[in-house]
C-alpha positions in Angstrom: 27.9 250.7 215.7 27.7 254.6 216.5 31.5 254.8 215.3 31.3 253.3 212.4 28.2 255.2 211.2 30.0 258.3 212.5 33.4 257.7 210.3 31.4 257.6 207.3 29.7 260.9 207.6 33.0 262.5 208.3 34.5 261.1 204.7 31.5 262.0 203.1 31.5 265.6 204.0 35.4 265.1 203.0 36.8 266.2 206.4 39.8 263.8 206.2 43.1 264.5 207.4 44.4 264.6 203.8 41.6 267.0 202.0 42.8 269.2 204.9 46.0 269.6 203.9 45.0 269.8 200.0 42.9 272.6 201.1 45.3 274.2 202.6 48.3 273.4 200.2 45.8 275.4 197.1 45.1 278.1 199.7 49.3 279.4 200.3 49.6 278.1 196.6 52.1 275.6 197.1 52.4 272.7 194.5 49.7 270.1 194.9 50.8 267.7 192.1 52.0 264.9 194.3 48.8 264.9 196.7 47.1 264.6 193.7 49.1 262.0 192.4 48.4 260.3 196.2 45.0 260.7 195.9 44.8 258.7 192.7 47.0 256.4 194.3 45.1 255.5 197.2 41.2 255.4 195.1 39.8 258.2 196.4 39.3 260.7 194.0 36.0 262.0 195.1 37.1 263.7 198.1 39.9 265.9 196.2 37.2 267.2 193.7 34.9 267.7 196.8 37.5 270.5 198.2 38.4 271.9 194.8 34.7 272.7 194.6 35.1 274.3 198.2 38.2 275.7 196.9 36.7 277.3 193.6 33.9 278.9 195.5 35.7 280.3 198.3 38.5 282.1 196.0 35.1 283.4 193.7 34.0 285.2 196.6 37.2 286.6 197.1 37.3 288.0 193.5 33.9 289.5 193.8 34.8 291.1 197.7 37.8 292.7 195.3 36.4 294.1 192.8 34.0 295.6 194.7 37.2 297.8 196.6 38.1 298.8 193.3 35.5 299.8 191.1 35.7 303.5 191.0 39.5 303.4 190.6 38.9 301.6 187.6 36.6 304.3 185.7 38.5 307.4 187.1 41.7 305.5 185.4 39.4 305.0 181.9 38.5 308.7 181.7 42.3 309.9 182.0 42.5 307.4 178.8 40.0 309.3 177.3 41.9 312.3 177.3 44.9 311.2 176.2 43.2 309.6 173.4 41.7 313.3 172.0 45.1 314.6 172.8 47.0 312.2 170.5 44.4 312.3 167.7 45.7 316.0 167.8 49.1 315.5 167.6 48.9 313.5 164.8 47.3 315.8 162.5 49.9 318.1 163.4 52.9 315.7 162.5 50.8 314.8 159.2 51.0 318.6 158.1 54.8 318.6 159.3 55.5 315.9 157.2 53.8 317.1 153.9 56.0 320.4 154.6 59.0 318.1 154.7 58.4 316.2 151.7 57.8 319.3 149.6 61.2 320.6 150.9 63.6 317.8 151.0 61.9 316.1 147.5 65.0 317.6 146.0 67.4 316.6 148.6 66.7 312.9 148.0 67.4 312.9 144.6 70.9 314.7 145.0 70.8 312.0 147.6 69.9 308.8 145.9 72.8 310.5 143.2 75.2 310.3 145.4 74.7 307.2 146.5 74.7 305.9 143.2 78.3 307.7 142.2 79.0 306.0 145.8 78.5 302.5 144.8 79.9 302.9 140.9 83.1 303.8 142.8 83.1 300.8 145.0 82.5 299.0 142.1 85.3 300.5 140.1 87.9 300.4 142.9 87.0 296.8 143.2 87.8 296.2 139.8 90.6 297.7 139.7 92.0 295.7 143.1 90.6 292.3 141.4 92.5 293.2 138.2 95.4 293.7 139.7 95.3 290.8 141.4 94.7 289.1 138.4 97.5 291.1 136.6 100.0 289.6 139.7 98.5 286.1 139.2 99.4 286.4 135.2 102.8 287.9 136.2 103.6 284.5 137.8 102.6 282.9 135.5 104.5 284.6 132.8 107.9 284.7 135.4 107.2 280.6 135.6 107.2 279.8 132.2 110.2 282.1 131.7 111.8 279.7 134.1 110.7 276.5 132.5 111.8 278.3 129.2 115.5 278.9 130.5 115.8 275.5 132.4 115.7 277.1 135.6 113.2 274.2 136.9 113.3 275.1 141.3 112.1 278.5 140.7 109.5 277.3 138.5 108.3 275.2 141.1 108.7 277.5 143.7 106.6 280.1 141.4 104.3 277.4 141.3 103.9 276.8 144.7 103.6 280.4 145.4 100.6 280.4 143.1 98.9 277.4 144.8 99.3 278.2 148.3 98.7 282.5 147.9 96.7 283.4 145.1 95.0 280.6 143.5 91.9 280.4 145.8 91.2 284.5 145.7 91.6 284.4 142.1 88.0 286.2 141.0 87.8 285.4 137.9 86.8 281.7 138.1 87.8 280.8 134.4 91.4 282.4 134.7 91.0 280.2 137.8 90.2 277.0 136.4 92.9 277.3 134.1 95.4 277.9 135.9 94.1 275.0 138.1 94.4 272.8 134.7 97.8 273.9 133.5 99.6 273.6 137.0 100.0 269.9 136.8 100.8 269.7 133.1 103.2 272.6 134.1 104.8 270.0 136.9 105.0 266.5 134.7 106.6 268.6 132.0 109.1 269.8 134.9 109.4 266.1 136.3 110.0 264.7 132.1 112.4 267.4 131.4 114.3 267.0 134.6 114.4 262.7 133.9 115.7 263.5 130.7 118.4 265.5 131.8 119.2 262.4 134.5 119.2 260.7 131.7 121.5 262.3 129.7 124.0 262.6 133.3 123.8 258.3 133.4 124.6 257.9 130.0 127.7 260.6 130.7 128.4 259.7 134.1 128.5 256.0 132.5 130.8 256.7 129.7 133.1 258.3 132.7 133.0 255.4 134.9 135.9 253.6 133.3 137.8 256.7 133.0 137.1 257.6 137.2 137.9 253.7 137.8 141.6 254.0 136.0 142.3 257.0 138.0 140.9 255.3 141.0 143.3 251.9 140.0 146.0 254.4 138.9 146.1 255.3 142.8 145.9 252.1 143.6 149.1 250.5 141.8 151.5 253.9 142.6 150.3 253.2 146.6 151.3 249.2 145.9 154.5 250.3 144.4 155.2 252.5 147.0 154.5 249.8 149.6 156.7 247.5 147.6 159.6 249.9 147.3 159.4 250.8 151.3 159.4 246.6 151.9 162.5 246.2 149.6 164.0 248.9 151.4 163.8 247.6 154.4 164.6 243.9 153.6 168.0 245.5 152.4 168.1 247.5 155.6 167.3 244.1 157.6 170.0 242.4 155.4 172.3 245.4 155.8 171.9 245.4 159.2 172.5 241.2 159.9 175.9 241.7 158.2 177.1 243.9 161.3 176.4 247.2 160.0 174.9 248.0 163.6 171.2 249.2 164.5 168.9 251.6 161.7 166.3 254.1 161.7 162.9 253.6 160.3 160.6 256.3 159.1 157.4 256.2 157.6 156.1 258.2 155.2 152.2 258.7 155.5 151.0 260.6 152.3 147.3 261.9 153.0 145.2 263.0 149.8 141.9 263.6 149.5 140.0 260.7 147.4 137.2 263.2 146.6 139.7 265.6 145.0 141.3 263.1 143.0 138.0 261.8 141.8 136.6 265.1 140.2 133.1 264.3 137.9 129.8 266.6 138.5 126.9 265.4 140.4 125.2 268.4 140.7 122.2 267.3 137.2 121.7 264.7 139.8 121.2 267.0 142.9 119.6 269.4 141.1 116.8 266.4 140.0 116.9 265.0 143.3 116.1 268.5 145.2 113.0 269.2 142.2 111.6 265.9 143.0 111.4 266.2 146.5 109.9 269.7 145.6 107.9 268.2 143.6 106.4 265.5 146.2 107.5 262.6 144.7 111.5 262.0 145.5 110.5 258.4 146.3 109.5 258.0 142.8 112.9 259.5 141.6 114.8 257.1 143.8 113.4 253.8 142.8 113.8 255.5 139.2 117.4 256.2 139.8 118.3 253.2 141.7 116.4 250.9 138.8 118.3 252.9 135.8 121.8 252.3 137.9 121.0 248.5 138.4 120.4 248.0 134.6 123.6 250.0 133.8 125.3 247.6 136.5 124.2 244.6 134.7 125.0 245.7 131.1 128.8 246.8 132.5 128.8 243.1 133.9 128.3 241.8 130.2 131.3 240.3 128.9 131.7 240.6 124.9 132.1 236.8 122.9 133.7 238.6 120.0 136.8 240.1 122.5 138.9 237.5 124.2 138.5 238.5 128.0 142.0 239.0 128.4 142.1 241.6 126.3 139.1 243.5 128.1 139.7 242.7 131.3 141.0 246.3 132.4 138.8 248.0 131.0 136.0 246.3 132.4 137.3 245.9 136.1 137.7 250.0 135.1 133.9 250.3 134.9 133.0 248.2 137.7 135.0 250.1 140.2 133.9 253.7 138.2 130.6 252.7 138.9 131.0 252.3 142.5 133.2 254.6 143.2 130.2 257.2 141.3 127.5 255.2 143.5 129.9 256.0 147.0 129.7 259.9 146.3 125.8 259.6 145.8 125.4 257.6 148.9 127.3 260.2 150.9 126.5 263.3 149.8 122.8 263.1 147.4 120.9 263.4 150.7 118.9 260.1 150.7 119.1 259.5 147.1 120.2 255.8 147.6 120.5 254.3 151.1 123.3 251.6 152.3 120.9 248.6 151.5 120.7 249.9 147.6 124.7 249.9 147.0 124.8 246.9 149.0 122.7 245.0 146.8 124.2 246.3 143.8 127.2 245.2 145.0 126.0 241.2 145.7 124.7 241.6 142.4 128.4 242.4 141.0 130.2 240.1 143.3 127.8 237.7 141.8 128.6 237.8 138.2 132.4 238.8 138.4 133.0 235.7 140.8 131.4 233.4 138.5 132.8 235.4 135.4 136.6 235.0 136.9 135.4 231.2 137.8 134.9 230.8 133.8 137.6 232.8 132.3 140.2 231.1 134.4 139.0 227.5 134.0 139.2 228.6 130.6 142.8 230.2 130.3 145.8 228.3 129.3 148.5 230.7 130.6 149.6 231.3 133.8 150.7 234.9 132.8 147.1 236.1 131.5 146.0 234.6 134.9 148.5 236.7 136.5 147.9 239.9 135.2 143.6 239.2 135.6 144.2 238.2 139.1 146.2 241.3 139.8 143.6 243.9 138.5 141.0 242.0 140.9 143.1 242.5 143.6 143.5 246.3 142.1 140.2 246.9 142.1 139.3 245.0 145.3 142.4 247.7 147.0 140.7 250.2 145.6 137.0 249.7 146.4 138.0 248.5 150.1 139.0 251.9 150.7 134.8 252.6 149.9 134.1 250.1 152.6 132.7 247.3 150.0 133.2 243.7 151.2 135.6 242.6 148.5 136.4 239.1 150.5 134.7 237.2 147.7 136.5 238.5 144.8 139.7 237.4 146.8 138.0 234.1 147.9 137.8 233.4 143.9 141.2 234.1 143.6 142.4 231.7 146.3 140.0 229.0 144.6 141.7 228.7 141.8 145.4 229.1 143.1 145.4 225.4 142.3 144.7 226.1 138.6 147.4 229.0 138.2 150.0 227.3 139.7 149.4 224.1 137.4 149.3 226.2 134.4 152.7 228.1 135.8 154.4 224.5 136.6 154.1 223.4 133.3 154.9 226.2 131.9 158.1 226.2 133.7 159.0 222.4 133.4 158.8 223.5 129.4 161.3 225.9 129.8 163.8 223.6 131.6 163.2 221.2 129.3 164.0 223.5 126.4 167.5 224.4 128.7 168.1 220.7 129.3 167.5 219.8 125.7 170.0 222.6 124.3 172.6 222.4 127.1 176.0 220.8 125.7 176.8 219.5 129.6 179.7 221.2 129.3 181.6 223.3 132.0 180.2 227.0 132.2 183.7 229.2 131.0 183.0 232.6 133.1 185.6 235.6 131.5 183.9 238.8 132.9 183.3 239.8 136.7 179.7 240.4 135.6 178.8 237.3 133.9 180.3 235.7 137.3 177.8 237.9 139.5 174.6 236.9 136.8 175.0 233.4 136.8 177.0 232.8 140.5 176.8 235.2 143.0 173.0 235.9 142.0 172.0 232.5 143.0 174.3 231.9 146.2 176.6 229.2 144.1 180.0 230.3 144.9 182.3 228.4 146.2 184.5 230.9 147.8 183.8 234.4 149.2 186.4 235.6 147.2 186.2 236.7 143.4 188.1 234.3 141.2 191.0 234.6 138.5 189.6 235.0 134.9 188.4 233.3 133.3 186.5 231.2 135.5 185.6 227.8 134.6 182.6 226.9 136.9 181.8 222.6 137.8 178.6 223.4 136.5 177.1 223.8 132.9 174.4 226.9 131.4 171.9 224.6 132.8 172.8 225.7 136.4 172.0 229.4 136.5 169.3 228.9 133.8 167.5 226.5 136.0 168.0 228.9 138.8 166.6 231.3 136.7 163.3 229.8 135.6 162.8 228.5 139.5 163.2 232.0 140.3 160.5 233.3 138.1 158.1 230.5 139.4 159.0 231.8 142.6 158.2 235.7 141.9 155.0 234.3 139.7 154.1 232.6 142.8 154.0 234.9 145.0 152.5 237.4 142.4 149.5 235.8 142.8 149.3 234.7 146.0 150.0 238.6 147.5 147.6 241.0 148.1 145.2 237.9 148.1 143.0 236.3 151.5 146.5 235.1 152.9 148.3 237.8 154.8 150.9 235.5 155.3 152.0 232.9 152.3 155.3 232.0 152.9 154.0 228.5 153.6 152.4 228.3 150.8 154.8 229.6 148.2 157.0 227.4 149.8 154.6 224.3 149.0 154.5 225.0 145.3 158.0 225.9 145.4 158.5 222.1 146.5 155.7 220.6 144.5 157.8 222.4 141.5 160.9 221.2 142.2 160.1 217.3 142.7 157.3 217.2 140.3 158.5 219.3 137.7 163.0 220.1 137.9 163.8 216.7 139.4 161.4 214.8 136.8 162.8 216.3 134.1 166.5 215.8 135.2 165.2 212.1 135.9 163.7 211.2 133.0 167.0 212.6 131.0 169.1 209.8 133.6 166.8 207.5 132.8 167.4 207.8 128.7 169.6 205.8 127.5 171.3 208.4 125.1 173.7 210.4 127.8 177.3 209.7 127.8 179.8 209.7 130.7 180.3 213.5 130.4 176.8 214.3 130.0 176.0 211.9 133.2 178.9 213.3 135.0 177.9 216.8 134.7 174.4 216.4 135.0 175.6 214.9 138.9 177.7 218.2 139.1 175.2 220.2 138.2 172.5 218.2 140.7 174.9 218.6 143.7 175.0 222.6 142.8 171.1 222.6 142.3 171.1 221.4 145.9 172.7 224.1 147.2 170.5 226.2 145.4 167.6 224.9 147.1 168.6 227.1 150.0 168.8 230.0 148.1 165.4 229.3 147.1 164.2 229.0 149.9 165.9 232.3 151.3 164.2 233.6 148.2 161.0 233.1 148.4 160.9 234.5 152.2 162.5 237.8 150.5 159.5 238.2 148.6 157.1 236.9 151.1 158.4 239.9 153.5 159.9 237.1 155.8 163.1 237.8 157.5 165.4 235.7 156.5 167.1 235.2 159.8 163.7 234.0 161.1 163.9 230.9 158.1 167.6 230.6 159.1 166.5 229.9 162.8 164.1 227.4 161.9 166.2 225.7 159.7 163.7 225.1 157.2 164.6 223.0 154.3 162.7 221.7 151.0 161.9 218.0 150.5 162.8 218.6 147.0 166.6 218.4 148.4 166.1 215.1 149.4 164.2 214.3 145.7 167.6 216.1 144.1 170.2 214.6 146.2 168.6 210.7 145.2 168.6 212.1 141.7 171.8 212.6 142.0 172.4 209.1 143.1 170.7 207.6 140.1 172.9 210.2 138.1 176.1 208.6 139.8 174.8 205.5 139.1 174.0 206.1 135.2 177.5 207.8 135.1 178.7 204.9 136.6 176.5 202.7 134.2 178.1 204.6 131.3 182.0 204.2 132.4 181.3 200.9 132.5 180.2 200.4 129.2 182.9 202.2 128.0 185.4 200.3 130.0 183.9 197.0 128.6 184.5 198.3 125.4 188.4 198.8 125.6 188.4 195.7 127.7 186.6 192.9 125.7 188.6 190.7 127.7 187.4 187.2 126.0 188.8 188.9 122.5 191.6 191.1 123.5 193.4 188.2 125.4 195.4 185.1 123.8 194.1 182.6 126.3 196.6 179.7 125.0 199.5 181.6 124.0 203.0 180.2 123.8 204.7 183.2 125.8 203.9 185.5 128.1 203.2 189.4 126.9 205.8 190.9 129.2 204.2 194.7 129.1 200.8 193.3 129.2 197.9 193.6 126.7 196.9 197.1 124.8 193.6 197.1 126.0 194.5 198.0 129.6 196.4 200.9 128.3 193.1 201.9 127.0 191.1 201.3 129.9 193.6 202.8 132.1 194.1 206.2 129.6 190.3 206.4 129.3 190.0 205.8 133.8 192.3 208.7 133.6 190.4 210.8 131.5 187.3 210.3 133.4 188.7 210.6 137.2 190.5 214.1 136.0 187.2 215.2 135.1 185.0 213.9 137.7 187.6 215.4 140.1 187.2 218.8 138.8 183.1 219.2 138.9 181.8 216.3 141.5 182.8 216.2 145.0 185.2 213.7 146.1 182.5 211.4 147.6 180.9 210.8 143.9 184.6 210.9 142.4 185.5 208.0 144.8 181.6 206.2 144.5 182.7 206.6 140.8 186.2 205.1 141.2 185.3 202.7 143.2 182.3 201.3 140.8 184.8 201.0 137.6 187.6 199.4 139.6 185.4 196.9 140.8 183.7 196.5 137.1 187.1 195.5 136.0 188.1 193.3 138.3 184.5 191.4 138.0 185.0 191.6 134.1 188.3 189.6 134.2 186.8 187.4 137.2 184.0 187.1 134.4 186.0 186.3 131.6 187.7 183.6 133.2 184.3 182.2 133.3 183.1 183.2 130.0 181.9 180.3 127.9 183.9 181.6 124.9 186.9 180.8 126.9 187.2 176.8 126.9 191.1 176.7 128.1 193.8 178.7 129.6 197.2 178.5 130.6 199.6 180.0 132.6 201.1 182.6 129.6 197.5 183.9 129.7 197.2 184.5 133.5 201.0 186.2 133.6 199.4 188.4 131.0 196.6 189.2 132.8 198.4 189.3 135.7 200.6 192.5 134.5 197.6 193.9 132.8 196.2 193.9 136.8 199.5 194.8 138.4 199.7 198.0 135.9 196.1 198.6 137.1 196.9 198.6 140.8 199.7 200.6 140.2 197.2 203.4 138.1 194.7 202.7 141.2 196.7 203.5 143.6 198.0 206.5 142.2 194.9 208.2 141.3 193.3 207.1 144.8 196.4 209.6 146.3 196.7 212.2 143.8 192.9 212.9 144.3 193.2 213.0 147.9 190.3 210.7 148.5 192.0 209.2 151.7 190.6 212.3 154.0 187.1 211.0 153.0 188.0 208.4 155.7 186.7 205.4 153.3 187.2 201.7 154.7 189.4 200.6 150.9 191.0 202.0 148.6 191.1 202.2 144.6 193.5 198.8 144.8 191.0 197.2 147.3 188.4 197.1 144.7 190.5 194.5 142.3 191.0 192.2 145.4 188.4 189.6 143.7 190.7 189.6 140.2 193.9 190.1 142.2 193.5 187.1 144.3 191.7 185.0 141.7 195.7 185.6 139.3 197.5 184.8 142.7 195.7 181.5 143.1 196.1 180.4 139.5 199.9 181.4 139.6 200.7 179.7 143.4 203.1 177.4 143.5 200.3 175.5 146.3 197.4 176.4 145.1 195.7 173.6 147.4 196.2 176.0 150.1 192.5 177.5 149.1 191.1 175.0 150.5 192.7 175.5 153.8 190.3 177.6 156.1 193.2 179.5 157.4 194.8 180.1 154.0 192.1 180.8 152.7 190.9 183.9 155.1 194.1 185.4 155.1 194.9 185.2 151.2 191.8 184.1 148.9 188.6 185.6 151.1 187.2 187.2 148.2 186.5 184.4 146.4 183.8 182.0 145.8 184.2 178.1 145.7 181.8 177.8 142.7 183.5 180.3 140.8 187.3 178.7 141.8 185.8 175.3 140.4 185.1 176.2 136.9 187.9 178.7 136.1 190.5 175.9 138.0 188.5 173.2 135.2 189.6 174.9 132.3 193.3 175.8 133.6 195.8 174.1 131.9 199.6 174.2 133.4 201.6 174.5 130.6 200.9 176.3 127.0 199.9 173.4 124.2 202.2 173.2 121.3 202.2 170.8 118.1 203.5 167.8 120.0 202.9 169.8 123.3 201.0 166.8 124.7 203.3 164.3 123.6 206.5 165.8 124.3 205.7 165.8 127.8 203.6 162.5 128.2 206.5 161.1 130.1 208.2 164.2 132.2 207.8 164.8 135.3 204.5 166.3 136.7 205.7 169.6 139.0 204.4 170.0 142.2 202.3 173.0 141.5 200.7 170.6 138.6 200.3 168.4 141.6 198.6 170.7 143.8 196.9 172.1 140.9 194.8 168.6 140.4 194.8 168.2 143.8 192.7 171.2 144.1 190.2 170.4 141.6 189.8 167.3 142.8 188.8 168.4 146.1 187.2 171.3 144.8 184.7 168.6 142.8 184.6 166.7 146.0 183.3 169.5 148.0 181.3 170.8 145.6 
């Protein structure tokens, strides 16, 4: 109880632990915020204002203690004060009379003062001025220099005036109105620079357009004299090669590499449009110029792509392939050298948009031509121009993809066009021998085409197995040949012999051997004109190996190479069974001809009362005409057709008189008749065998002879003039002597044989005699021949 009452004094008289150490804290004047702070904290507030009370009165008696010390100090201090005060007092007056002195004496000197500072500041002034006006005077100087510049043309240093002005005087200009102005005029002063410079572009793309087909015709100009150049070193060298297989031994090459400048060859100014493309990027706007540039070129692209209606295209063609390539030649320079005026993309799309029209424009124009020749020459300024733009690094592939498209469609319109012309030489032709008198005829129309027959130059004149139709033919083949490979050179095909070679055999069969077909096939030749239309098949077959060697020639294929291969046409094979069918249409004719002089069923007296001892005067027609024909076939067709021929007409005859035996004009015959006949046969066989000999057909190594052919007539005569004529029906007898003949046919010509001639009384004079023993066998055969039969 005594503790607790004891704590509670001790707080009241605030003798805690904490007002301690407050107390002290205000005494060494330390920072007593954060007891404070604590003190609120913790609720007790009292006790803190209880020591700053103790704390206020202790310092107050402190003070007071202090200014006790020094008092006297204090008022000894305030009198010194005092007489300083008196002292200034005094020295003021004397400054204020000082000062009234000075006024009165320098009162003057200020006003020569404030004078001079006046003249001072006008001088400023004026030196001012004068700087600012010349300034201003340098400023209108430009000016002045600038519009000289516009006035004379002379657009960059305009500009550059300009951009002086703008970037070094315009912003210290001090007069603000000459300021303003020129602030106003300086972009007027630059769209009037940007229109006159367009116009003068302008005027250099309507120019540079009227030059373009004059710079493409160079450019092509180039282009053909380095084609003919090639094409002279190629022919040189396929007569070197040529030279060289017929053992002339081993030859130098050398090539000639001529090296020209394109650019110098090419001469047309650019520099309107280097000068517009250097003030427009002065200008800040070169973009702007490009796309105008590039936009204007386009549109000039697309009217030079225009083709006129009024002007066939044939006669415009150069002139407008002339322009195209101009055009991009012009757009090649300003790619390369205008600094960024066009970029690759640009030219590349202007170039689509060409490729475009001219492959569809070539597409039309051809479908639309009906000559091989304006085809030709349109197709080689393509390839012109496509040589002479590949040199500029433009993809020309699709202008020779076009070409190749329609190789079809040229060489239809050059195979008719050539068929024509042999049928004009066929229809004219007299198939007649070709009479050569001079050694250069003989070189023209033989040794140009490979047709001799002998290395060695003949005597004089010359009479060739062939007619004008040979070497004409030859001729027209060999223009379809060159026209071929015209068009196909210089084209997508680097090499076309196989090619040429197709249409070479597509224009052989389809259009040569047609032709010569259809002329067998009318029925208007004669014998000579079949017989020499044979000859002149078997030479045209011979040909086809020039032809061939040819076309390789111009193709720039060795001919040793085609030699090696052996390559043939499969139009020889058409020819040589055209030549058949002529043989056989020649043979068609003869035979004709020999019915004719025959006419067997007329010519012969089948009942006559003697026998014509020298035969009947038709044979010696037949055989005179036979004649005529083998002396002719043997001079122009080879001895195969002259012995197919021979053999035909021998045969003919003997199955006319087998026929006319059978005829159903002849009712009766007798034996008168068949002597007759039988030395109109034995005359024959005698001509047969002669002509057989003379032509020399037995080296041909055939299995009969001219004779053999009759064997049907022959043995048919011997068997109506046998004294057994019964034997025929002897198996033996028969293969040894009457093998070539039929039982049916024996029959009916054995019905109407009658043994003796029938006179007046004929029948009855010799009812009683004696029948003779070939009468006897006679009946006897027909008898058994009705038997068997």
């Amino acid at each position: 109880m005594d503790m607790k009452t004891k704590r509670r004094t001790v707080i009241e008289n605030g003798d805690t632990g904490d007002d301690m150490v407050l107390a002290n804290l205000i005494v060494n004047g330390d920072d007593v915020g954060p007891l404070v702070r604590h003190a609120f904290e913790i609720g007790r507030p009292e006790g803190l204002l209880n020591q700053l009370n103790y704390v206020m009165k202790k310092k107050g008696t402190e003070i007071e203690e202090m200014c006790k010390a020094h008092y006297d100090e204090f008022i000894l201090a305030v009198d010194e004060l005092r007489g300083v005060l008196l002292d200034a007092e005094e020295l003021k007056s004397e400054l204020q009379t000082d000062n009234g002195k000075l006024q009165q004496v320098g009162s003057a000197f200020l006003v020569n003062l404030e004078e001079l500072l006046d003249s001072f500041e006008i001088r400023k002034n004026v030196t001012e001025a004068i700087k600012l006006s010349k300034y201003c005077i340098q400023v209108l100087d430009l000016c002045v220099k600038c519009n000289n510049h516009i006035s004379e043309g002379q657009f960059y240093p305009a500009l550059k005036t300009l951009d002086l002005l703008e970037k070094n005087y315009l912003q210290n200009i001090p007069v603000q109105k000459l300021k303003l102005a020129i602030e106003k005029r300086i972009p007027v002063i630059k769209l009037h620079i940007e229109k006159k410079v367009c116009s003068q572009v302008n005027e250099w793309l309507v120019q540079i357009r009227s030059s373009a087909k004059n710079i493409g015709q160079t450019a092509i100009g180039r282009a053909v004299s380095v084609r003919q150049r090639d094409e002279e070193m190629l022919e040189q060298q396929r007569k070197a090669e040529e030279h060289n297989i017929s053992g002339a031994g081993d030859l130098a090459y050398t090539l000639d590499v001529e090296e020209f400048d394109e650019d110098s060859v090419l001469v047309f100014d650019l520099t309107p449009l280097y000068r517009a493309c250097h003030i427009h990027d002065c200008l800040r706007i070169s973009e702007k110029f490009r796309g105008y540039y590039y936009n204007n070129r386009v549109l000039q692209l697309k009217s030079d792509l225009e083709v006129s209606s009024t002007q066939p295209f044939v006669e415009s063609y150069q002139t407008f392939f002339a322009q195209i390539a101009g055009h991009f030649i012009v757009e090649d320079r300003v790619l390369r050298t205008a600094k960024g005026l066009l970029v690759a993309d640009q030219v590349e799309k202007m170039w689509q948009i060409a490729v475009t029209k001219i492959t569809s424009l070539l597409d039309e124009q051809f479908s639309s031509m009906d000559s091989a020749t304006h085809i030709l020459l349109v197709k080689d300024h393509v390839t012109l121009l496509a040589s002479t733009l590949r040199q500029y690094e433009y993809d020309v592939g699709p202008l020779l993809e076009v070409l190749d498209n329609n190789c079809d469609k040229y060489h239809a319109h050059l195979l008719e066009e050539c068929r024509q012309q042999i049928v004009d030489v066929l229809s004219n032709d007299v198939y007649k021998q070709m009479v050569i008198t001079k050694d250069t005829d003989y070189e023209n129309n033989v040794l140009s085409f490979n047709l001799q027959t002998s290395d060695s130059l003949p005597a004089f004149p010359y009479v060739a197995p062939f007619s004008f139709m040979v070497p004409d033919t030859c001729r027209i083949v060999r223009s379809f040949i060159k026209g071929s490979v015209d068009y196909l050179c210089h084209g997508v095909h680097i090499n076309f012999y196989d090619i040429v070679r197709k249409y070479l055999d597509k224009f052989l069969i389809d259009g040569l051997n047609k032709i010569i077909i259809d002329t067998i096939n009318s029925n208007s030749i004669t014998v000579s004109q079949a017989m020499q239309i044979a000859a002149n098949i078997s030479v045209l077959e011979r040909a086809c190996d020039f032809f061939l060697q040819h076309a390789a020639q111009l193709c720039g294929v060795p001919i040793r190479s085609v030699e090696r291969h052996q390559a043939t046409l499969s139009a020889k094979v058409e020819l040589k069974t055209s030549r058949d069918a002529a043989y056989v249409a020649l043979l068609n004719s003869v035979n004709k001809n020999v019915d004719k002089f025959m006419a067997i069923t007329e010519n012969v007296d089948w009942t006559s009362d003697e026998i014509r001892q020298h035969g009947n005067n038709y044979m010696n027609e037949v055989i005179y005409y036979l004649d005529s024909v083998m002396s002719t076939a043997q001079q122009i067709l080879p001895l195969d057709a002259v012995y197919t021929v021979g053999v035909g007409a021998f045969e003919h005859i003997s199955n006319s008189i087998v026929a006319a035996f059978l005829s159903d004009s002849v009712k009766r015959f007798n034996v008168n008749a068949v002597r007759g006949i039988d030395n109109d046969l034995l005359t024959l066989e005698t001509f047969a065998d002669e002509r057989f000999h003379s032509a020399e057909l037995g080296e041909l190594n055939k299995e009969g002879d001219f004779k053999s052919c009759l064997v049907e007539a022959r043995q048919l005569i011997d068997l109506l003039l046998s004294s057994q004529p019964e034997d025929f029906m002897d198996h033996a007898m028969r293969e040894e002597k009457y093998y070539a003949l039929d039982y049916k046919k024996v029959a009916a010509i054995c019905d109407k044989f009658k043994d003796a001639p029938d006179g007046i009384f004929g029948s009855l004079s010799n009812k009683n005699a004696k029948q003779s023993a070939r009468k006897k066998s006679m009946d006897a055969l027909k008898k058994r021949l009705k038997d068997f039969n």
